[in-house]
N, C-alpha and C positions, 0 to 999 in steps of 0.2 A: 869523425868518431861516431860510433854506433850507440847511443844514450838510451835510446825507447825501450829495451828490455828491462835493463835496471831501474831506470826509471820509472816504471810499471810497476815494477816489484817494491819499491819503497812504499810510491802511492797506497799500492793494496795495505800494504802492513801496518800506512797509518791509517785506512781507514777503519782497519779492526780494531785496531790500537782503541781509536776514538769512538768507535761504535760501544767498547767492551767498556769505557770508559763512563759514557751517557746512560748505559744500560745501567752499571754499580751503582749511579746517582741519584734514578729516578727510582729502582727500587730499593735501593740501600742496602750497599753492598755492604760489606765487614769494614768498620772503620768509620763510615762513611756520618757525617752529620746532618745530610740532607735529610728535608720528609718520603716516606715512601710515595711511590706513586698512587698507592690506594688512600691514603689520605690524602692524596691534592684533589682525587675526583670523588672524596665519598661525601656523601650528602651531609647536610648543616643538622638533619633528624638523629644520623646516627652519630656524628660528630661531638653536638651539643646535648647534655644533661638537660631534659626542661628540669625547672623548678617546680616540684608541687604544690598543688594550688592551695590557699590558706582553707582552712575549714571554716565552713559556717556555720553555729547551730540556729536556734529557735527564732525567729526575727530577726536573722541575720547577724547575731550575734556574735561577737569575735570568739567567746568562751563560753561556755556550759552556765547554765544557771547551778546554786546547788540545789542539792532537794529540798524539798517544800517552799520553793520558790519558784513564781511567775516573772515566765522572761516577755520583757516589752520591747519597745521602738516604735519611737510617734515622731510626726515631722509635721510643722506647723504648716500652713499656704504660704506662698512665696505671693507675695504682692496680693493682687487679685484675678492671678493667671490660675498659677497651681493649687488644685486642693491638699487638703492636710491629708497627713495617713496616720492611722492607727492599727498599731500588729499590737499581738498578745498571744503567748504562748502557741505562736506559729500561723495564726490564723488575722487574715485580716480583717478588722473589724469597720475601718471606714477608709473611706480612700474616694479619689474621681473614679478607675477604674469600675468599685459598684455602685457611681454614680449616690452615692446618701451623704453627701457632705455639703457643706453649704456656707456664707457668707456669714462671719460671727462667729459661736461659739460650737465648734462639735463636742458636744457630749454625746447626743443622738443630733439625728438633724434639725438641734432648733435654734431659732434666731430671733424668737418672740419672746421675750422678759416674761411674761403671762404664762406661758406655757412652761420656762423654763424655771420657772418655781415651784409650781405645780410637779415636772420630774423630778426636781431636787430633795424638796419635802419629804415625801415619804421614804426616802429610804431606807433601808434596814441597817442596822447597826456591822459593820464592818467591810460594806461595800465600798469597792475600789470604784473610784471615779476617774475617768481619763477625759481629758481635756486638752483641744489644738485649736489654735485661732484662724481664724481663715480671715483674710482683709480686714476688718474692723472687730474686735472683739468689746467695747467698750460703750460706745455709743448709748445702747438698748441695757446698760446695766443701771440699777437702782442701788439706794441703799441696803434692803433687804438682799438682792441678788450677793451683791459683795461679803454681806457679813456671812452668807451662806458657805461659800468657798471657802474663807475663812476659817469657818468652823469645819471645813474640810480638812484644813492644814497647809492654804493658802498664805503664804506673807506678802504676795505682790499683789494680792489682787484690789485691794485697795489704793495702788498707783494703776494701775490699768488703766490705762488713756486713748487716744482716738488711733485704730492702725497701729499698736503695739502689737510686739509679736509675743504669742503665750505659749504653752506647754505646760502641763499640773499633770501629776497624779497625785490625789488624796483620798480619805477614807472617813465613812460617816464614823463618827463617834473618835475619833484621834485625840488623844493627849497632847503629842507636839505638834509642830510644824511642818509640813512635810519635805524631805530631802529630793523628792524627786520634781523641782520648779524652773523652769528658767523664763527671763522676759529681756526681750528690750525693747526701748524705747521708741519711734517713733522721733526722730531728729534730721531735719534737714541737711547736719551737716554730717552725720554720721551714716545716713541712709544710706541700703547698696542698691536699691530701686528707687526709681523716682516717686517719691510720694508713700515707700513702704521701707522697712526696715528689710534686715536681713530675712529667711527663714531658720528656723530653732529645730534642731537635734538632738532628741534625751530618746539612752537606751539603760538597761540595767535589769535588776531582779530586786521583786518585790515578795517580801515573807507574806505567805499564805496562813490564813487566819488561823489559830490554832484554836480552837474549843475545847473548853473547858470537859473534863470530862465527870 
C-alpha cells in the first residue's frame, strides 16, 4: 500500500495545527490565559512601578519644620572612632568631614573646662546651645560647668559620667527643662562598643525666638 502521500499530508496539517496553536499562546490569542510574548521579554524598568523616593527636607528631616521653626539633627561620636555631627537649618555646623570636632564636648571645638566657661558665660539671653559628646564627655566637667547646662535646661547633666553618651539642645535664659535631651549611660553590660555606649539621635524643630515688639 502506498502511505507516503497521505501521510505527508496529515503531517503538514498537524504541523500548522500546532504552529497556529504556539503562535495564539505566546501572543495571546482570544481566549487564551497565557502572558503575551511582549511581557515575557519586556524589561523589569518597564514592568515594575519604582516606588518614589521618600522626601527629605531640612537635615534630612522626614517632614517640614513649621514656620518659625529651626529644623535640627545632631548625632553624638560613636565610641571614639566617629565624630559627632551637627546640622541646623540645612547647613552643617560641625561634623569630622570639616574636621572641628573633637574629643569631649562639641559646642564649638572645646574640650578644656577653662575655655569652656569662658564660651558659656557670656551668652545672650535666648541663644540656642547645641551639644554632642564625642568619647568622654564628663571627665573635664566641674561643678560650675554642670550647673551651667543646667541652667541651660539640662536635666541630665548632672548624671553625666565617664564615656556617657549626650545630645542637649538648650537656651540661655530658659524657664523649663529642655525637651530636646537624650543620654545613656556608659555600662558594661549594656554597651554596643567596647568600652562606649551606643551613639545618640535627636532630630526635631525648635520655636525661633520671638521679640518682644
Amino acid at each position: 500500500m502506498r502511505l507516503a502521500g497521505p501521510l505527508r499530508i496529515v503531517v503538514l496539517v498537524l504541523s500548522v495545527g500546532l504552529t497556529w496553536i504556539l503562535v495564539s499562546i505566546l501572543f495571546g490569542g482570544p481566549g487564551s490565559g497565557f502572558p503575551r510574548i511582549q511581557q515575557l521579554f519586556a524589561s523589569p524598568e518597564n514592568s515594575v512601578t519604582a516606588e518614589p523616593r521618600a522626601r527629605k527636607y531640612k537635615c534630612g528631616l522626614p517632614q517640614p519644620c513649621p514656620e518659625e521653626h529651626l529644623a535640627f539633627r545632631m548625632v553624638s561620636g560613636a565610641a571614639n572612632v566617629i565624630g559627632p555631627k551637627i546640622c541646623l537649618e540645612d547647613k552643617m555646623l560641625m561634623s569630622s568631614v570639616k574636621d572641628n570636632v573633637g574629643r569631649g564636648l562639641n559646642v564649638a571645638l572645646v574640650n578644656d573646662v577653662n575655655d569652656l566657661l569662658k564660651f558659656i558665660r557670656p551668652l545672650h539671653e535666648g541663644t540656642l546651645v547645641f551639644v554632642a559628646s564625642y568619647d568622654d564627655p564628663a571627665t573635664k566637667m566641674n561643678e560650675e560647668t554642670r550647673k551651667l547646662f543646667s541652667d541651660l535646661g539640662s536635666k541630665n547633666v548632672k548624671d553625666l559620667a565617664f564615656r556617657d553618651s549626650w545630645v542637649f539642645v538648650g537656651a540661655k535664659g530658659v524657664q523649663n527643662k529642655s525637651p530636646f535631651e537624650q543620654h545613656v549611660k556608659n555600662s558594661r553590660h549594656t554597651n554596643k562598643y567596647e568600652g562606649w555606649p551606643e551613639a545618640l539621635e535627636m532630630e526635631g524643630c525648635i520655636p525661633r525666638r520671638t521679640t518682644a515688639s
